[in-house]
N, C-alpha and C positions, 0 to 999 in steps of 0.2 A: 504493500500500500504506500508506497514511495511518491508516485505521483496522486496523493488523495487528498482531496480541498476541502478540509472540514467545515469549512462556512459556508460552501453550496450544499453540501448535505445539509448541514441545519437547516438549511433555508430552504431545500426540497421535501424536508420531513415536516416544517410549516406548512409547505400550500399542501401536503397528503392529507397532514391530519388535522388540522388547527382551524375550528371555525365550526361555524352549521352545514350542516348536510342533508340531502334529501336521505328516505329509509334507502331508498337504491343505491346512495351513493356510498353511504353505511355499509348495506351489504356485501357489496361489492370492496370497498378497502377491507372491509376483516376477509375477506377471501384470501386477500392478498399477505393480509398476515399468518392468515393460520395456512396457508401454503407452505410460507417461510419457517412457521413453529414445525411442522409437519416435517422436513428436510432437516432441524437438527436430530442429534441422536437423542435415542430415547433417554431422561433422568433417569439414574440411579436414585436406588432409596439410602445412600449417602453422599451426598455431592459434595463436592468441594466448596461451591458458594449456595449460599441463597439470598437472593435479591428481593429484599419486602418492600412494596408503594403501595402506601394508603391511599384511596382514591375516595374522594366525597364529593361529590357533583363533579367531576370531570367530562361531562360525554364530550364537550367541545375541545378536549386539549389531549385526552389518553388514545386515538389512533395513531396520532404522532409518536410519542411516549414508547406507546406496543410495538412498532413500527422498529423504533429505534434500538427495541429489546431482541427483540427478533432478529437480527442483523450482528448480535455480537458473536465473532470471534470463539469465544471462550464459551466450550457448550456446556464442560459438566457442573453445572448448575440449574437449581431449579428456579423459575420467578412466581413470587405470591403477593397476588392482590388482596388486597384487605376493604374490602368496602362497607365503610363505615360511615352512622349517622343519620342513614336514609331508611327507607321503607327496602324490605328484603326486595324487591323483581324491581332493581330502579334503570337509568338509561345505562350508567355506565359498568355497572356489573355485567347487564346483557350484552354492553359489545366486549367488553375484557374474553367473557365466555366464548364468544361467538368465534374471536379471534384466537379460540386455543388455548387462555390464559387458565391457569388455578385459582378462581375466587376463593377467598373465605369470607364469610359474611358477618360483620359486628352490628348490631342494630345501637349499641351506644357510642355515642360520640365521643371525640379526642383524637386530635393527630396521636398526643402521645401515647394514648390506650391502642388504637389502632397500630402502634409501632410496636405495640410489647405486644397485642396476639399474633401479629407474623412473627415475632423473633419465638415467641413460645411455640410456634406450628412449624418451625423450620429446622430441617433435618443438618443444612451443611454446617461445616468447620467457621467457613468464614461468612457471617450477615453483611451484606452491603446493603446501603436503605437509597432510595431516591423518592421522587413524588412523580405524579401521574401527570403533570403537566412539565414536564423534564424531555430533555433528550440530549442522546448521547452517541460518541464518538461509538465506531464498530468493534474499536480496541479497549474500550474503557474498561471494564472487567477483566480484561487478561491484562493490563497493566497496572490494575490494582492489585492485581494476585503476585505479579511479580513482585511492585514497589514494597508491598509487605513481607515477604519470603525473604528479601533480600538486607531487609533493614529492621527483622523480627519483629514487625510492629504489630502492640498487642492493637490500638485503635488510632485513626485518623478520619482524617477529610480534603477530600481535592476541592479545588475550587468552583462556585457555582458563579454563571454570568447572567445576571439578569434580563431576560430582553423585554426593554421599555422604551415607548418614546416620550413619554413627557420627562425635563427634565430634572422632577424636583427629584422621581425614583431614580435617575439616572447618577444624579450626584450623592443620594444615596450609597448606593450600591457602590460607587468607585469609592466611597468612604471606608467601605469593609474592604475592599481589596487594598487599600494602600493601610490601613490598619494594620489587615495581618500580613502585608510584605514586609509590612517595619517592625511586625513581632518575629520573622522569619529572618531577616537582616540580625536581631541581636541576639536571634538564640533563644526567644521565650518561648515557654510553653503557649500553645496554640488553640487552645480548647478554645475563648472566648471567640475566632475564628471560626467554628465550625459549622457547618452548612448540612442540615438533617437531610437537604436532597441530593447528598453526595459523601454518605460516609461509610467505614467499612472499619468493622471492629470482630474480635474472636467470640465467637458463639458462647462457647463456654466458661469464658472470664468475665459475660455481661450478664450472664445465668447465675453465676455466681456472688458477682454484686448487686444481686434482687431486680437487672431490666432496666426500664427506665421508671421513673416517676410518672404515675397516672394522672396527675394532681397538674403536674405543671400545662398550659396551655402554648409557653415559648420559650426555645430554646431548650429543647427537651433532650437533644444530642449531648448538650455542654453537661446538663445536670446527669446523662446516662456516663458520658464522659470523665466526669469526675468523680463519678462512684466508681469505676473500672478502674482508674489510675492513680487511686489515693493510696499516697506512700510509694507510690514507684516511680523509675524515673520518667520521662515524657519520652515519648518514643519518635525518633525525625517525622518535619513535616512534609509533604508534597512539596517541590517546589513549586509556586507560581508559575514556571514557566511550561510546566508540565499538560498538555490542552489536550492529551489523549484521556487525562483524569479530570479535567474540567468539563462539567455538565452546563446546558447552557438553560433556561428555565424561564417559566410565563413571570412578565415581574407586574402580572393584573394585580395581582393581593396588595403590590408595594402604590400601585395606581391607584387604587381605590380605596385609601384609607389616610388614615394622621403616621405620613410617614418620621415628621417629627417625635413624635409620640416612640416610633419605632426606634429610632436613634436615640433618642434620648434613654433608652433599654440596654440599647447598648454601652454606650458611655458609661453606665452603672455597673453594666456587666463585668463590662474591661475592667473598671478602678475596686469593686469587689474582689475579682482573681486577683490584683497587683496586693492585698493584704490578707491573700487567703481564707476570703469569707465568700458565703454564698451571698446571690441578691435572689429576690423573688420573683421566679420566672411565670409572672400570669401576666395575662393581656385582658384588657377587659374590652368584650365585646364592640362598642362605640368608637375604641379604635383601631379594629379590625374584621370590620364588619362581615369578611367573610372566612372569619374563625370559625375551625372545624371542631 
């Protein structure tokens, strides 16, 4: 894959899957997936990874997403959707299914709940989590399996790129990026960094330290994160420059809400780790109006 242009695939896996769709036009792209699911090999009932995304209202943004799963590289693994906070027979379960996928159905709400019953239903070594309105490079998965075999990492996170046009989420979003380049420049530990639609941690050392927190509403990586790595060392980060581990992601949530509010979460989050104390990772509905 020498000559492969990662930003015209993104941008091909946008006009596939991103948007409204007539049922026809539905049926016919999950054909096109579970075609492609159909041609990897069969899952093992031990795989090497397993890939959890919570989907909650996605129908307009997960053929992309599937699209983009289907296409990886790296086959022994299995992928679990979690669809969570809707009524059981909702749109985007039925196309997950249609296109081949594993549902497991949560009828209660919570990204972070929804993250801890796929990590509880998932058989592989290594969890890698992303979100349903995500896509990703076709190597993304086999070089995260590398990046961690290579640098024993018990947990991390690649980089996630927001795609927005307005610019208040724009300058957002390049706020986290140059955030954790300058926590990667001196060597900090990276949790406050970490992007829940882009991480990958050991099965059994996040089993161990109880999952994640059901409780929390944002930022539910950091706090799974720091229960996994209390008292050990931090384990290297991706680097930034690394774009076959960077996911690139809908940044509608960052659009349609008090992205100040969001920032301002962060900023707390940072200066909490800087004295090793927790901050309170809840969001309250009004300013994130399409909190799951």
């Amino acid at each position: 894959m020498n000559n492969f242009d990662l930003t015209s695939y993104i941008l091909e896996l946008q006009k596939f899957g991103v948007g409204e769709f007539t049922e026809e036009e539905v049926a016919q792209k999950c054909r096109e997936i579970r075609a492609l699911i159909q041609k990897r090999p069969e899952v093992s009932s031990n795989p090497k990874v397993s890939v959890v995304i919570p989907a909650h209202k996605e129908e307009k943004y997960i053929l992309a997403t599937l699209k983009s799963l289907a296409n990886q590289t790296f086959t022994d693994c299995e992928f679990i959707i979690v669809s969570n906070g809707e009524p059981e027979r909702n749109k985007t379960r039925a196309i997950a299914e249609e296109c081949g996928f594993k549902v497991i159905y949560e009828p209660r709400a919570g990204i972070a709940l929804a993250r801890q019953v796929g990590l509880e239903k998932a058989c592989g070594e290594i969890i890698i989590t992303t979100d349903a309105d995500t896509w990703h490079s076709p190597l993304w998965i086999e070089k995260i399996i590398e990046f961690m075999d290579k640098h024993n990492v018990i947990a991390g996170s690649g980089m996630a790129y927001y795609v927005s046009k307005k610019l208040v989420s724009r300058i957002y979003r390049d706020c986290i990026i140059w955030g954790k380049s300058f926590r990667q420049w001196i060597g900090a530990y990276h949790s406050a960094g970490v992007y829940e639609s882009n991480t990958f941690f050991r099965r059994q050392e996040a089993l161990d330290a109880g999952g994640y927190d059901t409780n929390v509403t944002f930022c539910e990586g950091i706090v799974l994160f720091d229960r996994m790595l209390k008292g050990k060392k931090p384990t290297k980060a991706v680097p930034i420059s690394n774009k076959d581990i960077t996911v690139y992601t809908s940044g509608r949530r960052l659009d349609n809400q008090n992205v100040l509010h969001l920032f301002s979460l962060q900023v707390r989050t940072n200066i909490a780790r800087l004295f090793g104390k927790s901050s309170n990772h809840k969001i309250k509905p009004e300013h994130y109006p399409e909190i799951r």
